[in-house]
C-alpha positions in Angstrom: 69.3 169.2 240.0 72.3 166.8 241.0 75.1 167.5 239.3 78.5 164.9 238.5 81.9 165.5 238.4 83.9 163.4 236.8 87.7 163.7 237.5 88.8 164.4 240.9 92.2 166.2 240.4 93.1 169.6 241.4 90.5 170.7 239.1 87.3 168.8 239.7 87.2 168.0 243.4 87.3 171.5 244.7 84.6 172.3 241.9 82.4 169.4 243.2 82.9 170.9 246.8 81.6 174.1 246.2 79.4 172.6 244.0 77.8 170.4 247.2 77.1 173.7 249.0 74.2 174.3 246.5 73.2 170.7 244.9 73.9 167.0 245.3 76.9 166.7 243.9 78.3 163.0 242.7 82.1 163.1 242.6 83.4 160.4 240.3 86.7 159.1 239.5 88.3 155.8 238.1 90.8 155.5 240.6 89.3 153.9 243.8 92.5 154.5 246.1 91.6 158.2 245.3 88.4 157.7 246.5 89.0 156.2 249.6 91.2 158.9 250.4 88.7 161.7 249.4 85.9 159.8 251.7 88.4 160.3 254.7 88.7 164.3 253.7 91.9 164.2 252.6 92.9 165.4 249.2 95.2 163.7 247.3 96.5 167.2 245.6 97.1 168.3 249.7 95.8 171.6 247.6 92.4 171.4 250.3 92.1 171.4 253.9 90.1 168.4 255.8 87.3 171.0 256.8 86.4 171.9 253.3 85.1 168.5 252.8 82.7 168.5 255.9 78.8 169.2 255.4 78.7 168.8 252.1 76.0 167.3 250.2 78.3 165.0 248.2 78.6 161.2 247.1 82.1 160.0 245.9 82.4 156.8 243.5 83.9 154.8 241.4 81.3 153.6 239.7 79.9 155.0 236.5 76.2 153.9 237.3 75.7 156.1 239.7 76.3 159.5 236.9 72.7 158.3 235.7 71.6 159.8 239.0 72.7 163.4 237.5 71.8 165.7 235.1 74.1 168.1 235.0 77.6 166.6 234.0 81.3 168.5 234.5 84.2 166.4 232.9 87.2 167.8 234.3 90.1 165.4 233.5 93.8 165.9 232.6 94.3 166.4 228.7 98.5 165.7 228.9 101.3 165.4 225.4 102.6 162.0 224.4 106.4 161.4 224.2 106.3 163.6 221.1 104.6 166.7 222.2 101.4 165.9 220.6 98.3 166.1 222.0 97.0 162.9 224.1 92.9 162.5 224.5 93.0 159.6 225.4 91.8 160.5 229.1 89.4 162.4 227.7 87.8 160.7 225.0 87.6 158.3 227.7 85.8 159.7 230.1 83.5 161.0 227.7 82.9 158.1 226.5 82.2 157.0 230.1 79.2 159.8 230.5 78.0 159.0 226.9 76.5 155.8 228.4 75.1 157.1 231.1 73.8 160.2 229.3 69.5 160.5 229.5 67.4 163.2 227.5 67.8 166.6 228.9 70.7 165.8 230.5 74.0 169.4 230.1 77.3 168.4 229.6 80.2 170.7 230.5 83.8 170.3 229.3 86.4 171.8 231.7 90.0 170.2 230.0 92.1 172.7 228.3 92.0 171.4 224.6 92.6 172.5 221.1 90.0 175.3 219.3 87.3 172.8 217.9 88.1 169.6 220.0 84.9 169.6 221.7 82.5 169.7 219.0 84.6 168.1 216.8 86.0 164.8 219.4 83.7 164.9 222.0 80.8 166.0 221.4 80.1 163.2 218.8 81.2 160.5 221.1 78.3 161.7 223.5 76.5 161.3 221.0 77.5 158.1 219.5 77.5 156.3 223.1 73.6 157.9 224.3 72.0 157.6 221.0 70.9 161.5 221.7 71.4 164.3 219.2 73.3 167.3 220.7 71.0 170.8 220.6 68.0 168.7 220.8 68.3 165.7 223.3 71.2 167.1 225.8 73.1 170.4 225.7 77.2 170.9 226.2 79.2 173.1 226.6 82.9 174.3 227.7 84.1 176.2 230.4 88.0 175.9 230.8 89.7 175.4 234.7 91.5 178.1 235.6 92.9 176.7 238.9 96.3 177.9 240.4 98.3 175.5 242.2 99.4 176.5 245.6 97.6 179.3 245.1 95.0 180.4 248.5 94.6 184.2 247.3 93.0 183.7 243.5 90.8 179.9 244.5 88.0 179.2 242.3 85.1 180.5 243.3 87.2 184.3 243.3 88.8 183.9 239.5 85.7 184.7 236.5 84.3 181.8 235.2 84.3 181.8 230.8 81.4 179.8 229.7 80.1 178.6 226.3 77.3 176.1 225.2 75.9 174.7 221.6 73.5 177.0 222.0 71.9 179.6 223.3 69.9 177.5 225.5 72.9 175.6 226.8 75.0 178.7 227.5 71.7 180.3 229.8 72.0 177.1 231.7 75.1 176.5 232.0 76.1 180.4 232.9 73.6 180.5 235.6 74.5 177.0 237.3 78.1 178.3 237.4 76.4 182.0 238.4 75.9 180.2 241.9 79.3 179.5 243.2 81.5 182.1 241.0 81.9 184.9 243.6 84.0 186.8 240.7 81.5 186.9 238.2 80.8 184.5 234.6 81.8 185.8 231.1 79.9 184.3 227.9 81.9 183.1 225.3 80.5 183.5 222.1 81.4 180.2 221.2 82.3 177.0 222.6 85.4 177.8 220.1 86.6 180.8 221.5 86.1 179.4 224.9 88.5 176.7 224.0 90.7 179.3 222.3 91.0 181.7 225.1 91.6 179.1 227.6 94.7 177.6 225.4 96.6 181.3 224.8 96.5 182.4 228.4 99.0 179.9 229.2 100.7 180.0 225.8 101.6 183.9 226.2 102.7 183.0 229.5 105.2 180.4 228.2 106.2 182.8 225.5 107.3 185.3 227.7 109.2 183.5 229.8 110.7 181.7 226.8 111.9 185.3 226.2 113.2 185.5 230.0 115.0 182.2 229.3 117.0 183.6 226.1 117.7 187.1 227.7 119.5 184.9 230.5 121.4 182.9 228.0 122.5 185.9 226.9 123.1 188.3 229.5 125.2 185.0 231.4 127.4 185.6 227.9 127.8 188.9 229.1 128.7 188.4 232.7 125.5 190.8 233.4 123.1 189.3 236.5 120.0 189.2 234.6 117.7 190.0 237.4 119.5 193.2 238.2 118.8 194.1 234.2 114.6 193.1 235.0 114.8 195.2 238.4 115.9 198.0 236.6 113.9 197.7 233.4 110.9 196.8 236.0 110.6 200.1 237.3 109.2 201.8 234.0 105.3 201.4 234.6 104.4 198.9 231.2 107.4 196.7 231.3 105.7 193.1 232.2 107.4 191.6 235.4 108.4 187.6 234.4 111.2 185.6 235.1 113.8 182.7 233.9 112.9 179.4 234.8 112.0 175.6 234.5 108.7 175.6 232.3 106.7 172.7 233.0 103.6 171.8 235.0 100.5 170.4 233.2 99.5 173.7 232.0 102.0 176.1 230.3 104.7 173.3 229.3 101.7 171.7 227.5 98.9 173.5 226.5 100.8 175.7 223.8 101.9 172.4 221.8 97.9 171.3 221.7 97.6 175.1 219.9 100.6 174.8 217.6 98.8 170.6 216.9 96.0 172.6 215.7 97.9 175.3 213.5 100.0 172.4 212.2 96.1 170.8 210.9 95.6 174.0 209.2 98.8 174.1 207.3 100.4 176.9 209.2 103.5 176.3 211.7 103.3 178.0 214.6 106.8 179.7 214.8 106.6 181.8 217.6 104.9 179.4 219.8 107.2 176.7 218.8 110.8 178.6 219.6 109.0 179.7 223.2 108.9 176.0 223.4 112.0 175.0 222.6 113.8 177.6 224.5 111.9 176.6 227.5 112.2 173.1 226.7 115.7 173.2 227.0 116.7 175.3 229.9 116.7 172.0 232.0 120.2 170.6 230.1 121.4 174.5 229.9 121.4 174.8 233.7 123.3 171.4 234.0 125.5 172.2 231.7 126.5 175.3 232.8 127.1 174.0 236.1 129.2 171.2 235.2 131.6 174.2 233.3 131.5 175.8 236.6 132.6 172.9 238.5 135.4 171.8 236.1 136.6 175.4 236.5 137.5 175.4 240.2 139.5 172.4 238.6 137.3 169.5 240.2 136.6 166.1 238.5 133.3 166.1 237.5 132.8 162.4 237.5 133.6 162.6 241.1 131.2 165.6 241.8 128.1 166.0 243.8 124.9 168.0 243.1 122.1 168.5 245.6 118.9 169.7 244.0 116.6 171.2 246.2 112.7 170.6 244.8 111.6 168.0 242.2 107.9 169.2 241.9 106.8 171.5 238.7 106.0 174.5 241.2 106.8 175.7 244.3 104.8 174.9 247.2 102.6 172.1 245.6 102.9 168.2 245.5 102.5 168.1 241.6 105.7 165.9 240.2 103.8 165.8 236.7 105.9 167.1 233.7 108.3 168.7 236.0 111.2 169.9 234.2 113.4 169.5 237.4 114.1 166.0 235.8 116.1 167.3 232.5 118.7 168.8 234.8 119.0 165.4 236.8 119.0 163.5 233.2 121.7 165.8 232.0 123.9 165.6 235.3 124.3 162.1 234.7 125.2 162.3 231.4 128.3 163.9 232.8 128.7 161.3 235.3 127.9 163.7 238.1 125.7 161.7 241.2 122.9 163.8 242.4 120.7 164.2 245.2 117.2 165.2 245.4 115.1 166.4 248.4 111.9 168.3 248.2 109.6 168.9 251.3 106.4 168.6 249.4 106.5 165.8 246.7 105.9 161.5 247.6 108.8 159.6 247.4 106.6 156.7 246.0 105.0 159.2 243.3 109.1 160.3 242.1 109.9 156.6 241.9 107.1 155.5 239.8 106.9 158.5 237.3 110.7 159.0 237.2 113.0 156.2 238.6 114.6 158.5 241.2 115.1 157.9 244.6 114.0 161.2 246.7 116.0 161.7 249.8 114.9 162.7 253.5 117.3 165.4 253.5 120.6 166.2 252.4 123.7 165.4 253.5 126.9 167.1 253.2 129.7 167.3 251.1 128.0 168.9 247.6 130.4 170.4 245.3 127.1 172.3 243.9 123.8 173.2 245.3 120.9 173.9 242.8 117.6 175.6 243.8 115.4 174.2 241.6 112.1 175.3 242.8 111.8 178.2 245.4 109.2 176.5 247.9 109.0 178.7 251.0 111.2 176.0 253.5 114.0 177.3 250.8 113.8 180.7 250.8 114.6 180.7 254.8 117.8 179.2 254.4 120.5 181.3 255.1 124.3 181.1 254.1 125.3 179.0 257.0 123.0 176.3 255.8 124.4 176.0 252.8 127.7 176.2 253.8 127.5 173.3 256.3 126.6 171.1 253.5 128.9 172.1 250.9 132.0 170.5 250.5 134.1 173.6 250.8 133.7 177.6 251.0 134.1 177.5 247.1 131.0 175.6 246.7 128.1 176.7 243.8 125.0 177.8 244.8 122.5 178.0 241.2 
């Protein structure tokens, strides 16, 4: 069997990897620059190591001829919002599309974009379908098996997280559980339905943006109060079931999207999600609370805004990865210059070319000196070795704000 996958993000390339230690393995992708760069061993994500890709049984390409060559297909492209938080296929309907003309009998396909309950048999599923000429169930089987990569995360990789599977069938979920059975070190769970596949997949990150919606309003509150709010978790974190999350920018291609493709899907049904929609919008907009708050700090100590400085330290949606996308670092920078206030921006880990393109901004080498506040925005591990003479240096007095 040769197997194609199709999207080489920080999803699909380290699948097709551990893929090649078993099969031949076609990694394919629309952007040829991206090739080029995975034929030299480096990854674009700078999530792998140059020695991960050596000895591996793999072919990388851009065209979509050579997916005929496989039989065994793994569609693992990004499935973002559009400017009004409503889910956007268009990547994937697109590369579906893509595999639909190369598709030949017997041929598995296998879904790995988080989606909506029912988008795969439903959107894409039929547009295999239309573009091959073959019926699902009896010409090809498909199936969905959701990513569940961390970013920046070495301890829980792939091959050590369980794998959920589903197919169309019964058929299709033997095969596809038993291909996935050979590089899933943790183990495969069977979904009973490509369905609750998709389902499961969605809510993992949806209670996760829930509950640190909730984190986000306890701060709002507790900073009312003049109470630190993590002093209030430390002590409520030492009874046994109380669950240990934090305040914080929400956004990433995961959490600060996936919960609006669920509540897309409620809205279809007639049912508004209002749980999932609040965690949204309190997350949503911690990014303008933070700036704001600041700028009421710095007119305190009696400065002139419009003359102020703010360094932010980390534009990236994570710490310790490269990923700019969705990154929610960008609604504090928006709102600081609503307020007139000129900002800096220095992060060790994202491209200055990739900030200018998706965001207009200008990332700087380093700082310089002479900030009237300094705001961590994202804890990458250069940050937290800092100490208070570093920050002092840069600040423009000993009254400075450190957020």
């Amino acid at each position: 069997m040769k197997i194609s996958v199709i999207g080489l993000g920080y999803v699909g390339l380290p699948l097709a990897l551990e893929f090649a230690k078993h099969f031949p393995v076609i990694g394919f992708d629309i952007r040829e620059d991206r090739i080029k760069l995975i034929e030299k061993g480096e990854d674009p994500s700078h999530e792998l190591l140059p020695e991960e890709f050596m000895g591996k049984n793999i072919q990388f390409t851009a065209d979509p001829k050579n997916l005929k060559k496989a039989s065994f297909h793994i569609i693992a492209v990004p499935t973002p919002i559009d400017d009004h938080n409503l889910p956007d296929l268009t990547i994937l309907l697109n590369a579906t599309s893509l595999v639909g003309k190369q598709l030949k009998k017997d041929d598995c396909v296998v879904f790995e974009s988080t989606v909506y309950p029912g988008c795969t048999e439903e959107e894409c599923i039929p547009l295999l379908e239309k573009e091959s000429g073959l019926c699902c169930g009896k010409d090809f089987k498909a199936g969905f098996s959701p990513e569940r990569i961390n970013p920046g995360d070495r301890e829980h990789t792939l091959t050590k997280i369980v794998k959920v599977v589903s197919g169309c069938d019964d058929e299709a979920l033997d095969i596809i559980s038993k291909t996935y059975e050979l590089i899933i070190e943790a183990g495969i769970h069977r979904a009973g339905s490509i369905k609750i596949a998709e389902a499961a997949k969605i809510i993992e990150n949806t209670q996760r943006d829930i509950n640190i919606a909730f984190m986000n309003e306890l701060s709002i509150i507790f900073n009312r109060m003049n109470i630190n709010t993590y002093e209030v978790l430390e002590a409520a974190g030492t009874k046994w079931n109380f669950l240990n999350f934090f305040p914080g920018l929400v956004g990433g291609h995961c959490i600060g999207v996936d919960p609006y493709y669920l509540a897309f899907k409620a809205k279809e049904l007639g049912y508004h999600a209002q749980i999932i929609n609040s965690g949204r919008f309190v997350n949503d907009s911690m990014g303008a609370y933070i700036a704001k708050q600041t700028v009421k700090k710095i007119i305190a100590q009696k400065k002139n805004v419009s003359e102020a400085t703010v360094l932010i330290m980390g534009i990236t949606f994570k710490e310790n990865v490269s990923d700019i996308r969705n990154s929610k670092v960008v609604d504090v920078i928006k709102e600081f210059y609503s307020f007139g206030v000129k900002v800096d921006v220095i992060d060790p880990y994202a491209s200055k070319k990739e900030v200018k393109k998706e965001f207009g901004l200008d990332l700087k080498e380093k700082a310089s000196k002479g900030y009237d506040a300094i705001i961590l925005a994202v804890n990458h591990k250069e940050y937290s070795m800092l100490n208070e003479e570093y920050f002092t240096s840069i600040a423009t007095d000993k009254q400075f704000l450190l957020i």
